[in-house]
Structure formats: structure tokens, C-alpha cells
C-alpha positions in Angstrom: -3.1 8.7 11.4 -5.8 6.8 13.7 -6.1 3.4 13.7 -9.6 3.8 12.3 -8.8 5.7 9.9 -6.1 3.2 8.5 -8.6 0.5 8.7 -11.1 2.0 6.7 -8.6 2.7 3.9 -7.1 -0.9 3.9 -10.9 -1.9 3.2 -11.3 0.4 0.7 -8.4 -0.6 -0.5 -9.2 -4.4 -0.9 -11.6 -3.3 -3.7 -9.9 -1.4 -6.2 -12.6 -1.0 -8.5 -14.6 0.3 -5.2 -16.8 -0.2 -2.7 -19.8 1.1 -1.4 -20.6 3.0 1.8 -23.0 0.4 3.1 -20.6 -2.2 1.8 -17.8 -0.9 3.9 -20.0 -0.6 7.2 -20.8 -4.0 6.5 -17.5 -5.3 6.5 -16.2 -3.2 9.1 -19.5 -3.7 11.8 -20.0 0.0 12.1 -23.3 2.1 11.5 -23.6 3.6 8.1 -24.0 7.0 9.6 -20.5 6.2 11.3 -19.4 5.2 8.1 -20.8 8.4 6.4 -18.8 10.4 8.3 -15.6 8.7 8.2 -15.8 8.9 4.4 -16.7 12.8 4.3 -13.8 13.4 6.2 -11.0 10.9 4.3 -12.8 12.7 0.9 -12.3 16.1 2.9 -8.4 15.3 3.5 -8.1 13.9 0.0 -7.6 10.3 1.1 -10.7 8.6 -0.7 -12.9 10.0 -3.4 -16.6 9.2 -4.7 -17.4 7.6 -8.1 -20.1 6.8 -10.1 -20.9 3.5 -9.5 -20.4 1.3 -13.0 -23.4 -0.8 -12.0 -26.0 2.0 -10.7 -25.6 5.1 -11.3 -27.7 6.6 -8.8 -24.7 5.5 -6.6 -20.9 6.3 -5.7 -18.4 3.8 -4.6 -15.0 4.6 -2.7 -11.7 4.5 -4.2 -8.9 5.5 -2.7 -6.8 8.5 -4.2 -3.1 8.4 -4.7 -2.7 10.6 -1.3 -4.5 7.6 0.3 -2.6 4.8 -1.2 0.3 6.9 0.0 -0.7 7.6 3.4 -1.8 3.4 3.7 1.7 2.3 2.8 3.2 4.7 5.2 0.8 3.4 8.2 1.6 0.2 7.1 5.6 0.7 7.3 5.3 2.8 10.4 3.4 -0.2 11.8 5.9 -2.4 10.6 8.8 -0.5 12.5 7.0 -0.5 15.6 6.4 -4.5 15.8 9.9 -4.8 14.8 11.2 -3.2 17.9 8.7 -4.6 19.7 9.7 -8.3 19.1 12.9 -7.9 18.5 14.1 -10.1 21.4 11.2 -12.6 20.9 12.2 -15.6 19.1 10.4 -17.1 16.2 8.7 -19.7 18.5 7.2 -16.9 20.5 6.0 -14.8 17.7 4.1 -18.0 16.5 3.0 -18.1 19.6 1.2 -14.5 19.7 0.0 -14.8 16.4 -2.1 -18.3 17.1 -3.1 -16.9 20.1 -4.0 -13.4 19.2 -5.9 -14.8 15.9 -8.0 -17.4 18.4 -8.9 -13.8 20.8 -9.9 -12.3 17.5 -12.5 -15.6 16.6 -13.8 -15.4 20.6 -14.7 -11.6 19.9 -15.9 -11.8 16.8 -17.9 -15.1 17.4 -19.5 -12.7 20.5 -20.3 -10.0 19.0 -22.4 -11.9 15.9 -25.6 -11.4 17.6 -25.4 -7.9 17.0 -25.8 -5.7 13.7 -23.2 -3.1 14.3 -20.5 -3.1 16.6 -22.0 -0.3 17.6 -25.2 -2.2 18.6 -23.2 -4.7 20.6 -22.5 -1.2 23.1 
């Protein structure tokens, strides 16, 4: 499954009740026509679905379906694996390390790209 794909259902997946389309581009700094599309095709592949909106009506919000869940917890494990054999000669010290550092080059990029709507805008 692509990265991007995964990440869309882990946000999605943060609001079980649902989220919005515009919601979801929002928290993920893409265009909502981006978004739009994503979401046709996880609803396509059975991933997500559309329901009415408790609060408006004249909306949907996204939940995921049980495929989806699935498919999120199997991205997640695979994920898992791979870091496992990744690190598995680094020592606990090191892994700190990366984590500190990598969260502090997440901050720098997110801090440049603030300027901007969409990452798409920042292009």
C-alpha cells in the first residue's frame, strides 16, 4: 500500500466518528481536490466509506471500513518489521538519538512550509 495512502487512513482513523474531506486536507496540507481523489479511490477499493454527517446533513464524513482498519494494522505491522531489521544493531542510545533528531527535522519542515496553504502551494 503507498505511503500516502496509509497516511490518509491513519487520519481518518484518528476520528472514529469521522471526518470531513476538507477536514482531512486540512490536517494533512494537501488540496481538497487532492483529497477528493484520494478518497474516491480508498471508497473505490473499499477502504473508507461516506456517511451522513450527524451534524449537517447536506454533508458526508469518512470512516474507515473494516477492510481499512484491516489494511491500517497490516501497514502498520509491516512497518514495524521493517524498522525492526533496520535497527536491529542500533543500541537504545542511538535510537533515541534518531528519534530527537528526526522529530526536530520534522519541526524545521513544518515550521517552513507554514507560509503556505497546502503543501501543494509550498511547490
Amino acid at each position: 500500500m503507498p505511503a500516502g495512502t496509509v497516511s490518509l487512513l491513519m487520519h481518518i482513523d484518528e476520528h472514529p466518528a469521522g471526518c470531513q474531506g476538507r477536514e482531512l486536507a486540512a490536517r494533512t496540507g494537501l488540496d481538497p481536490s487532492t483529497i477528493s481523489r484520494a478518497v474516491a479511490s480508498l471508497v473505490v477499493n473499499g477502504l473508507v466509506e461516506r456517511r451522513a454527517d450527524p451534524a449537517d446533513g447536506r454533508a458526508s464524513v469518512l470512516v474507515l471500513t473494516a477492510a481499512g482498519t484491516a489494511a491500517l494494522s497490516d501497514a502498520h505491522r509491516w512497518f514495524g518489521e521493517v524498522l525492526d531489521r533496520a535497527l536491529v544493531d542500533w543500541t537504545p542510545d542511538e535510537v533515541s538519538a534518531l528519534c530527537t533528531a528526526l522529530g526536530r527535522f520534522v519541526r524545521a519542515i513544518e515550521q517552513s512550509l507554514r507560509h503556505h496553504d497546502t503543501l501543494e502551494a509550498a511547490r
